[in-house]
C-alpha positions as CSV (number, residue, x, y, z in Angstrom):
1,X,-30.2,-7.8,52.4
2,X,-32.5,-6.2,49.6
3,X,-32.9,-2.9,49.4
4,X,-36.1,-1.1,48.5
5,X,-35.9,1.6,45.5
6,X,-36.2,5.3,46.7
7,X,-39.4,7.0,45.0
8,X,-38.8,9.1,43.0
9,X,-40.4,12.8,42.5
10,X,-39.9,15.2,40.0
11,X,-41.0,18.6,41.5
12,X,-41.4,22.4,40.5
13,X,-42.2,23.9,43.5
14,X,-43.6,24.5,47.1
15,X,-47.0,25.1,47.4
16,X,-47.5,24.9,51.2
17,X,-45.4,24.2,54.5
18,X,-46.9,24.1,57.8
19,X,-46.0,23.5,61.6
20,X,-47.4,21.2,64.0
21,X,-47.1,19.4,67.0
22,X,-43.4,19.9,66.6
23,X,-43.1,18.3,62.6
24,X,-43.1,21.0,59.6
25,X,-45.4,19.6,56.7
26,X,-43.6,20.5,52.8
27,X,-45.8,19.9,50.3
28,X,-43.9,20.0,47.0
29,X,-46.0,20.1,43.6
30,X,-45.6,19.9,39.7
31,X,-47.3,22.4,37.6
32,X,-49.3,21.4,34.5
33,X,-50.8,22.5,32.3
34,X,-52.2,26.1,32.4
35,X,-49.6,26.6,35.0
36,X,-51.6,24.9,37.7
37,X,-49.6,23.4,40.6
38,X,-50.9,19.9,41.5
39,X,-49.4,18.1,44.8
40,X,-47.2,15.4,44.3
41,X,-45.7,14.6,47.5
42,X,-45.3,15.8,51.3
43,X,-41.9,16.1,53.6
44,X,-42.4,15.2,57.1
45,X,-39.7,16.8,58.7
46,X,-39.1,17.1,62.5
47,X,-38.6,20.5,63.9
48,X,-35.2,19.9,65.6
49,X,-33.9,19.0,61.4
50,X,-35.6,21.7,59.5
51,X,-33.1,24.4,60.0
52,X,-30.1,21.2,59.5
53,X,-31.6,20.4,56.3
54,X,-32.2,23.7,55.2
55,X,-28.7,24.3,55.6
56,X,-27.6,21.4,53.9
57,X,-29.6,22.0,50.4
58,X,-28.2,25.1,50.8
59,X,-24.2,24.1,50.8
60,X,-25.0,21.2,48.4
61,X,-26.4,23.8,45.9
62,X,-23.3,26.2,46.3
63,X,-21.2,23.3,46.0
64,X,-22.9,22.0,42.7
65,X,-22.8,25.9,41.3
66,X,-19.2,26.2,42.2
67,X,-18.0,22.5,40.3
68,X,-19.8,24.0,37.1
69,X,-18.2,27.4,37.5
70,X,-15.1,25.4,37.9
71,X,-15.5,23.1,34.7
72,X,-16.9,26.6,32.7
73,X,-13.4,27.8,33.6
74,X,-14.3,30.7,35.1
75,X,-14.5,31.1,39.1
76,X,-16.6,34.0,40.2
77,X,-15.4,34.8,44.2
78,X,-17.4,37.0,46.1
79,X,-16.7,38.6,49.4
80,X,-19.0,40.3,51.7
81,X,-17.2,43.8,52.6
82,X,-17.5,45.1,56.3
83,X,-20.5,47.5,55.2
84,X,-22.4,44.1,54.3
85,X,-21.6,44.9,50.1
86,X,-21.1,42.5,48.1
87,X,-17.7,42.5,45.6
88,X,-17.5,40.5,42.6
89,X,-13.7,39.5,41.5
């Protein structure tokens, strides 16, 4: 079995996302010069997988921060207090 390479995109940020007929539209775009964002490619993403996906970038981006933290040597924990603040040890 062969498999087909990934395409590859490299991106700066989100210019657009819209909703319809149950599918959110991403478009993701690289800025050039003069600062000018230019679409480079757009995420299809069914409703029912936004939020799951969401979430997922999300952990996967805490977990990244945390292994350099880790290999820096120093581990910043923070705690969310009852009154919603939150403490840095």
């Amino acid at each position: 079995m062969s498999q087909k390479a990934l395409s590859e995109y490299l991106v700066d940020n989100i210019t657009n996302v819209t909703f319809a007929n149950g599918v959110f539209r991403v478009t993701l775009s690289q800025v050039g010069k003069g600062d000018e964002a230019h679409p480079v490619v757009r995420l299809f993403i069914p409703a029912n997988q936004f939020s799951p996906i969401l979430n997922g970038l999300t952990r996967a981006g805490r977990n990244i921060a945390t292994q350099l933290q880790e290999r820096e040597g120093g581990v910043e924990v923070r705690e969310a207090s009852d009154d919603g603040e939150v403490e840095t040890s």
